[in-house]
Structure formats: C-alpha cells, structure tokens
C-alpha positions in Angstrom: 77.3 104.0 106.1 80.3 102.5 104.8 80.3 98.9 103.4 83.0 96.7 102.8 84.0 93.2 102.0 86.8 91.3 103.1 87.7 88.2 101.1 89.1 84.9 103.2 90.4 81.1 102.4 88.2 78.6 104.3 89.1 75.2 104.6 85.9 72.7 105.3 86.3 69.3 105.9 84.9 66.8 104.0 81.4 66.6 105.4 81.3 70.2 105.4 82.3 70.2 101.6 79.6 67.8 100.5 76.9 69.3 102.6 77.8 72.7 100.7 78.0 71.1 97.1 75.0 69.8 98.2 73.1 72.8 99.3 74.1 74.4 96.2 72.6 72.2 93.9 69.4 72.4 96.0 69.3 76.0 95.6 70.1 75.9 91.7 66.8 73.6 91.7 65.0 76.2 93.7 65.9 78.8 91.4 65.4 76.9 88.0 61.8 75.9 89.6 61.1 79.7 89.8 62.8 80.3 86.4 60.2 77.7 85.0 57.2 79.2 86.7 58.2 83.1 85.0 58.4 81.5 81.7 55.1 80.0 81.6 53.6 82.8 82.7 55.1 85.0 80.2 54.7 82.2 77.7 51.1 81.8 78.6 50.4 85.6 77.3 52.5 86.0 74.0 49.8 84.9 71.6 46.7 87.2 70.8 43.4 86.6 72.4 41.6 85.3 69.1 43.7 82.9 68.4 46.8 80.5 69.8 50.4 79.7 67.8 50.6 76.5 65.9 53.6 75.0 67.6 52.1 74.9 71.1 50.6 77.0 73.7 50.4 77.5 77.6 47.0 77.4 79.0 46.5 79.6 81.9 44.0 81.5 83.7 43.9 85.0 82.5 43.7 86.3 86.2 46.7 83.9 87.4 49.2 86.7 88.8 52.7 87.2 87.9 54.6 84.6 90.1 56.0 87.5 92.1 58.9 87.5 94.8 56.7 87.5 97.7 54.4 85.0 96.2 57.3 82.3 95.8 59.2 82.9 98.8 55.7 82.8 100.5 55.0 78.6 98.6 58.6 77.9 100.1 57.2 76.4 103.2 54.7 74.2 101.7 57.1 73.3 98.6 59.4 71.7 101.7 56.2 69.1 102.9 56.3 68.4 99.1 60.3 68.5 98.4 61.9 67.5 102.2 65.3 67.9 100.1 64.7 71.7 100.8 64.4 71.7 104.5 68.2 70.3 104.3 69.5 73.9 103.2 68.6 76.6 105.4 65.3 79.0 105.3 67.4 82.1 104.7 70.0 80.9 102.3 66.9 79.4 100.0 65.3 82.4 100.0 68.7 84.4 99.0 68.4 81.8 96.0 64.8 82.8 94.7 65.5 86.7 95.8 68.8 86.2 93.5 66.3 85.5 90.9 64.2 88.0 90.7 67.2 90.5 91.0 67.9 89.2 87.9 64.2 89.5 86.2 64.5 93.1 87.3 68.1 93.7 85.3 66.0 92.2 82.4 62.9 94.3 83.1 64.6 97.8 83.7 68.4 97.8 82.9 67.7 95.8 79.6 69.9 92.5 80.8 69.5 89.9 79.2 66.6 87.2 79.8 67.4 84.9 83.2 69.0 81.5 82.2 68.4 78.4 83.5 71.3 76.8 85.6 72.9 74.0 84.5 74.3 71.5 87.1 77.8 72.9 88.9 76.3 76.6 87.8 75.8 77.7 91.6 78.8 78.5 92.6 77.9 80.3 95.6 75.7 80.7 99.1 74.7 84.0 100.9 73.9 83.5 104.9 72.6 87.5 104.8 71.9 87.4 108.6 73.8 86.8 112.0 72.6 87.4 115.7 76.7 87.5 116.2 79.8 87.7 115.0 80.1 84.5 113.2 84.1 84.8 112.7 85.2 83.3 116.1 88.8 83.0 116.3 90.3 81.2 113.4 86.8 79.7 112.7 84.2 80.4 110.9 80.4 79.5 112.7 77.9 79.1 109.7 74.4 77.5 110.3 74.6 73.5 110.5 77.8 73.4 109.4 79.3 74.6 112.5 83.1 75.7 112.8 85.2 76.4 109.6 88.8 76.9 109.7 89.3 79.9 108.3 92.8 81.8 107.2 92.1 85.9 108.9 95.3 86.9 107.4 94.1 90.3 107.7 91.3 91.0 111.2 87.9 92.7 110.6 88.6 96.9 112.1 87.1 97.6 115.0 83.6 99.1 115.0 82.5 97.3 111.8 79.9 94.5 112.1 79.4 91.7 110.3 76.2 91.4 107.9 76.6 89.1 105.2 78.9 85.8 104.4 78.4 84.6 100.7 80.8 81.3 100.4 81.9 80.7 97.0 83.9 77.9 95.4 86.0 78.8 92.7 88.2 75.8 90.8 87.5 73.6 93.9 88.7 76.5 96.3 86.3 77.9 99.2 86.3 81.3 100.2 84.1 83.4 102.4 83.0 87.0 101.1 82.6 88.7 104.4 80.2 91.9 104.2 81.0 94.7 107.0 79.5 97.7 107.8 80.3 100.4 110.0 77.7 103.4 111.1 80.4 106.5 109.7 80.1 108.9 106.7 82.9 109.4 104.4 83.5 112.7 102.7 84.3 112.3 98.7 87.6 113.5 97.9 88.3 116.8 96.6 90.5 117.4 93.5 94.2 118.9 94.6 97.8 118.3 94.0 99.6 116.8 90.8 97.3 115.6 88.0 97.6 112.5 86.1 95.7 111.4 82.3 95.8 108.0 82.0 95.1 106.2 78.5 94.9 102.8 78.0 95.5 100.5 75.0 96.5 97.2 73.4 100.1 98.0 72.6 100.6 99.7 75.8 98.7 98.6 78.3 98.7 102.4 79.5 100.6 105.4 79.1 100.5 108.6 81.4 100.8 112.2 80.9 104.0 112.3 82.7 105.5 110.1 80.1 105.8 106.6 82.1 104.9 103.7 79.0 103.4 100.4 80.7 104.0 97.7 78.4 101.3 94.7 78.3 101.7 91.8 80.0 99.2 89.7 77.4 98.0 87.2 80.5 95.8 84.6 78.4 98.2 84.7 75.3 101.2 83.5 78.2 99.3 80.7 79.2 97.4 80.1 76.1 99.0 76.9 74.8 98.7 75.2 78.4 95.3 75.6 77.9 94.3 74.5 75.0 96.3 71.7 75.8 94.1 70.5 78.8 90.6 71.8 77.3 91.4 68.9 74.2 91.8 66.5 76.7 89.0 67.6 78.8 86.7 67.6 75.2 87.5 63.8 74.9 86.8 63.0 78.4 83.0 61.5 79.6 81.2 64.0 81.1 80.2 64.0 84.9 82.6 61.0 85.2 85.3 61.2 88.0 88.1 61.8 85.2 85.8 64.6 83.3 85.7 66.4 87.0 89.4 66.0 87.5 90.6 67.7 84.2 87.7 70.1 84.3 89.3 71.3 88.0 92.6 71.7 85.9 90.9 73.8 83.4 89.4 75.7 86.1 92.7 76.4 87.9 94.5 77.9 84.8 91.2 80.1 84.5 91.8 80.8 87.9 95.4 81.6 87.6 95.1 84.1 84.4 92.7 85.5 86.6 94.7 86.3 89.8 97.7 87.8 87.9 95.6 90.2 86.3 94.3 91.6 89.0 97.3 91.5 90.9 98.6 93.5 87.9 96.0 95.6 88.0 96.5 96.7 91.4 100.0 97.1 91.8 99.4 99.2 88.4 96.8 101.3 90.1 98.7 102.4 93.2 101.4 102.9 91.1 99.2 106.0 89.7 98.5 107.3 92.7 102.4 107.0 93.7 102.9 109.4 90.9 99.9 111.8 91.4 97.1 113.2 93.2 94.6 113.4 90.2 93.9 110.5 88.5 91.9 111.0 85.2 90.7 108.3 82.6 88.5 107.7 79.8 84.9 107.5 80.1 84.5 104.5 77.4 82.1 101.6 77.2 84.6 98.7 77.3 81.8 96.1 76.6 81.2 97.4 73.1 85.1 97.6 72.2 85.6 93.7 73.2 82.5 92.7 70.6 85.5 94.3 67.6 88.0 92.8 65.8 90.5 93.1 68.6 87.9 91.6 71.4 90.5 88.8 72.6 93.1 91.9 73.2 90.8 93.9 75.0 89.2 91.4 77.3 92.7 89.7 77.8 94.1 93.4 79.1 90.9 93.9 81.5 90.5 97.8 81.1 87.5 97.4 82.6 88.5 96.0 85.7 91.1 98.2 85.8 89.4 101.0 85.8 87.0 100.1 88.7 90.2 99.2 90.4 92.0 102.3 89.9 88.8 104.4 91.2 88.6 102.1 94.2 92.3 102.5 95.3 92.0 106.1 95.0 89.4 106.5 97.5 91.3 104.0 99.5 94.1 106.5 99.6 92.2 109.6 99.6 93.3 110.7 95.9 90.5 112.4 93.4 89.4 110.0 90.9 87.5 111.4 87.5 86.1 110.3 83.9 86.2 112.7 80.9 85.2 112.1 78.0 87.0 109.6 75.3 85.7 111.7 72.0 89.2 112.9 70.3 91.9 112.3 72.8 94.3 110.9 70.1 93.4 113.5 67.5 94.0 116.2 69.5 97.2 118.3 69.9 97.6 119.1 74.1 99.7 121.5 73.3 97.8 124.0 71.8 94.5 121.9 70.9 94.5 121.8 67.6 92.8 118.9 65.5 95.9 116.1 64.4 94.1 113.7 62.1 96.1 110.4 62.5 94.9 106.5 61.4 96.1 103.4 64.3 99.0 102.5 62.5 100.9 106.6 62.9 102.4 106.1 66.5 104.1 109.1 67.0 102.0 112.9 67.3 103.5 115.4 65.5 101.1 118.5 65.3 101.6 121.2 62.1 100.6 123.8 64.3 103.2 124.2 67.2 105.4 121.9 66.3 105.4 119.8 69.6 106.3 115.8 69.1 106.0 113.1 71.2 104.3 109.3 71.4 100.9 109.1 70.3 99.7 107.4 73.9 101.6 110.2 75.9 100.1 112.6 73.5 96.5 111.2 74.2 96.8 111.0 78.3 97.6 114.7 78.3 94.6 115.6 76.6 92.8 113.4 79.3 94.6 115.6 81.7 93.3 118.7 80.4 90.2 117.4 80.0 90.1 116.5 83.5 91.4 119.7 84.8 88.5 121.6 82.7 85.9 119.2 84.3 86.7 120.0 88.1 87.5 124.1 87.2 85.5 126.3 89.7 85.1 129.9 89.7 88.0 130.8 92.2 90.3 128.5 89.6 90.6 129.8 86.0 93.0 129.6 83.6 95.3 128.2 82.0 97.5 127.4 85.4 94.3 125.6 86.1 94.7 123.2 83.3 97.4 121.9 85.1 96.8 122.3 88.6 99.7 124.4 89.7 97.3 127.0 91.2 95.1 124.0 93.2 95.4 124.0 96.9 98.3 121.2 98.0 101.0 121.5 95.0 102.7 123.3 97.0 103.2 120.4 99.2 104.8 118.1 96.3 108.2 119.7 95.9 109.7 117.4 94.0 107.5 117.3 91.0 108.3 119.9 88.4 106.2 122.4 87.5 103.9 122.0 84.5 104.7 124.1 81.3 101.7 126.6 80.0 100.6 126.0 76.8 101.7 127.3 73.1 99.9 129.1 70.9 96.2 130.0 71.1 93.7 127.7 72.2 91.1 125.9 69.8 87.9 127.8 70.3 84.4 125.9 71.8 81.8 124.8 69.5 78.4 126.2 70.4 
C-alpha cells in the first residue's frame, strides 16, 4: 500500500473561514475536557492508600476506570444534549480531536513523550475529515462536510488510481491549506544499493560537505531575518492581547516564522536532489539531532535543520529510486579514509592531515569519506568483497556512469577491527 500526501492552497470565503476558526476552537475544548478528565484520574491515585497530601486531593472511586478512548468517544453523544455547541462541528472531525488525544497519552505512555498539554486558545491549528464516500476534490473545488465547495489551487492533479482517504485543513499564519492523504493498492520494492557512492556530513560551518569534494556553504535562515523579527515581536510584546491590533501584528510574526520556514525547506530540497544528481548512494550520519540542539551551539543547529534535512534527503531518494543509508557517527572526523588510521584533532583544526600516509585535505571532505566507507562496509554481501567494494566500482550499474572517474584504492594497510 503506498500512501502519500499532496499539500494544496484553499481559499474559503468568509463564512467558511469563521465556521472553521470556529470548529477549531470547539475541538480544542473537546480535547482539553478529555485532557481534564486523564488528569484527575491520574491525580486521584498518586497519594498512598493510608493517607492523602496536604495541599489537596482528588476524591474518586477506587473502581472508576481509566477514561479510556472508547469510553469518551462513546459520552460524545450525550455531551452534545449537554453542550449543543458540539453538534455544530461534525461527528467525525470531533472524534479525530479526542482520538488525537489519546495518540498523544500513548507517546507519553510508551515512547516516553512528554505529558499531554492543555491547549491554549488559537493552539488548534488544524481539522482531519478521515472519511469520504467520494472524491471530495471536484474540479477546482474542494467538497468538505457543511462547508460545501472550497476553491482550491490543484497546481499539481491527484495520479490516477490513487484514492482519496483523509483531508486535514490547516491554517498556518492566517493561510488555509488542505493535506490531502492518497492511497493506492501497489507494492513498492526498496531500493537496492548500485552505482556511484556519496558520504554526506553536515555541519555548522558548512552546511554539508561530500566525499566528492563539493563544500555547501550555510545559508543561516533565522540569523538573515533575525533583526526583522525581533523588531515586530517588541511591538507585538507591547500590544493588548486578543485585541484586533494584538491579532494583526501577531499574523506578522507568524508570517516571518512562516517565511524562515519555507526557504529552508526549499533549500533543503533543492540540496537533496542535488545529492542524488551527483550519485547513486547516498550515505549520512546516524546522529540524534535533538540532543545536539540542547548544546552550546543549539540556535546553529536548529537554524540549519539537519534534521529535516535528513528525512528530506531519504524521502527524495526513494522518489528517485536512489539507495539511501545511515552509518554510524562515532569517529568520522578522527579518522584517516585513506588508510584508517586514528587522527586526533579538536573543532578548531580544519584541515586533516594524517601522520600515517600522508594524505591532506578539508576536515569536512575528510569526514564524508569515511561516511562513504562506512556505508559501503554496511551494504557488503558475500559476492562483493574488497576493497573495490569500499567504493563501489565492482557494484552492478557503475558501469553505466561513464563520466564519473573511477575511485582510487586505498594506501597503506587497513586499521584492524576491535573484537
């Protein structure tokens, strides 16, 4: 089954704008009301049974169940004689809001997520209609349960044989879109490893640097823009909140969010077919990009988006049928690829010069050719061994790429494996 989403501009009209904000707010409600009911529960049980904290306690029956999925979707109906302001939104979109929920109680429960949050008021930023009898794209309109039509912009039409499953609608800095979910009833093969190999390593100076020797400088997208918006988050700070002005100037703030946000992935993109322009193996860093942003050079690191960038590049590579892989990060930039030897160098030595074989080049080069290896030695079979192997001349399709040079074999003795 192959699943895809395809992102469009919408354009609702006034009525249908409101009736949206609307909706949204309703189903923020919805969820904090479920939020509430988790809390007491779990509340209601953190004190021993001989005695009760000094501060307060919840008083609840010691057989009340957990306030489970099923059970609240089930009190929806009745919680709508109570609440008519629910029967406004519909049945299935409420439900998405208090399934949303739980989704995250379970990433709290069994990933180790952090404790569900309460939403504040313009938090719920988006809708999911998860079912259609039809196609609901008719046209250049969008059909979407009492709202009706919604001009839509299809700059680029749904393939045939996919249906559509899912719409979320989202509004981002006062923007509508529709997140349309399609699915199509085929089975798509992962992509063997063949052809020209490619280490990638990333960084803060350079935003990456490849084992072929090609430097990507970084573009620094918040620090561009930085001053701009400082500029209009002081004037929003003075501004009265959920007045007309705060909700103009807090649209502005939004945009320039918005627009940091764009041209990084636009960059990212254009960056990541670039790769698979040059090669046929693209290799990268297994590292946990999180824990790196929480250092002294967060603001860097979450202003390049490695992350991102590295979903990204594994997504346009089975978009264009090239092989994708993550080694490991331990050592790549004190590590000779040449002939493996151990180069102890701090951050601040930018050049690799190893003792050993004598081979000199940029640190970040140095450090995507190791990735290379490494990547090589992940996907090595039985029928490829070697040290040809190590740099794919002896994979099936190089001999398709005539216009890339052959790869030189290495110097010296290799480092020998720790057992």
């Amino acid at each position: 089954m192959l699943t895809m989403n395809y992102r469009y501009r919408i354009y609702p009209n006034i009525t249908q704008e409101q009736s949206l904000i609307e909706w949204m707010d309703i189903c923020r409600v919805a969820y904090n009301y479920g939020l509430r009911e988790i809390k007491d529960w779990c509340n209601s049980r953190k004190c021993l049974v001989d005695r009760c904290s000094i501060r307060h306690e919840y008083i609840m029956a010691a057989d009340s169940p957990f306030p489970s999925e099923v059970k609240q979707l089930n009190a929806l109906p009745n919680a709508k004689k109570v609440f008519p302001r629910l029967g406004e939104v519909p049945s299935q979109v409420l439900q998405q809001a208090i399934k949303q929920l739980h989704r995250a109680w379970e990433g709290f429960q069994k990933i180790g997520h952090g404790f569900p949050r309460f939403k504040k008021f313009g938090q719920f930023k988006s809708l999911l209609f998860p079912q259609f009898a039809k196609n609901p794209v008719i046209g250049i309109h969008i059909a979407l349960p009492k709202l009706g039509l919604i001009p839509i912009n299809l700059h680029r039409p749904i393939p045939n044989g996919f249906v559509v499953k899912q719409v979320r609608i989202i509004n981002k800095a006062n923007i509508w879109y529709a997140d349309i979910n399609i699915q199509c009833d085929v089975s798509v093969p992962s992509h063997s490893p063949y052809g020209h190999p490619i280490g990638v390593d990333v960084g803060i100076e350079k935003f990456l640097a490849t084992s072929d020797g090609v430097l990507v400088k970084s573009p620094k997208f918040l620090k561009v823009m930085q001053s701009k918006l400082k500029l209009l988050q002081r004037r929003l700070s003075r501004k009265k909140k959920r007045s007309k002005n705060y909700e103009k100037q807090r649209i502005k703030v939004a945009r320039i969010h918005y627009t940091i946000d764009n041209t990084r992935k636009d960059f990212h993109f254009k960056q990541a077919h670039a790769l698979c322009d040059a090669g046929d193996m693209v290799f990268m860093e297994d590292l946990d990009y999180r824990t790196l942003a929480k250092g002294m050079l967060g603001k860097q690191m979450l202003d390049a988006g490695f992350g991102q960038f590295r979903t990204i590049t594994k997504y346009v590579c089975w978009k264009r049928g090239k092989f994708f892989a993550e080694v490991s990060a331990r050592g790549t930039s004190q590590e000779c690829p040449e002939c493996g030897a151990e180069v102890k160098k701090d951050l601040s030595i930018r050049v690799h010069h190893c003792v050993s074989c004598g081979s000199t080049t940029s640190r970040d080069v140095a450090s995507g050719q190791v990735i290379r290896n490494r990547g090589i030695e992940l996907i090595s079979t039985a029928g490829y061994v070697g040290i040809q192997n190590a740099y794919a001349d002896g994979l099936p399709g190089t001999e398709i790429s005539q216009s890339r040079s052959k790869s030189k074999t290495r110097k010296g003795a290799t480092r020998k494996s720790k057992k």
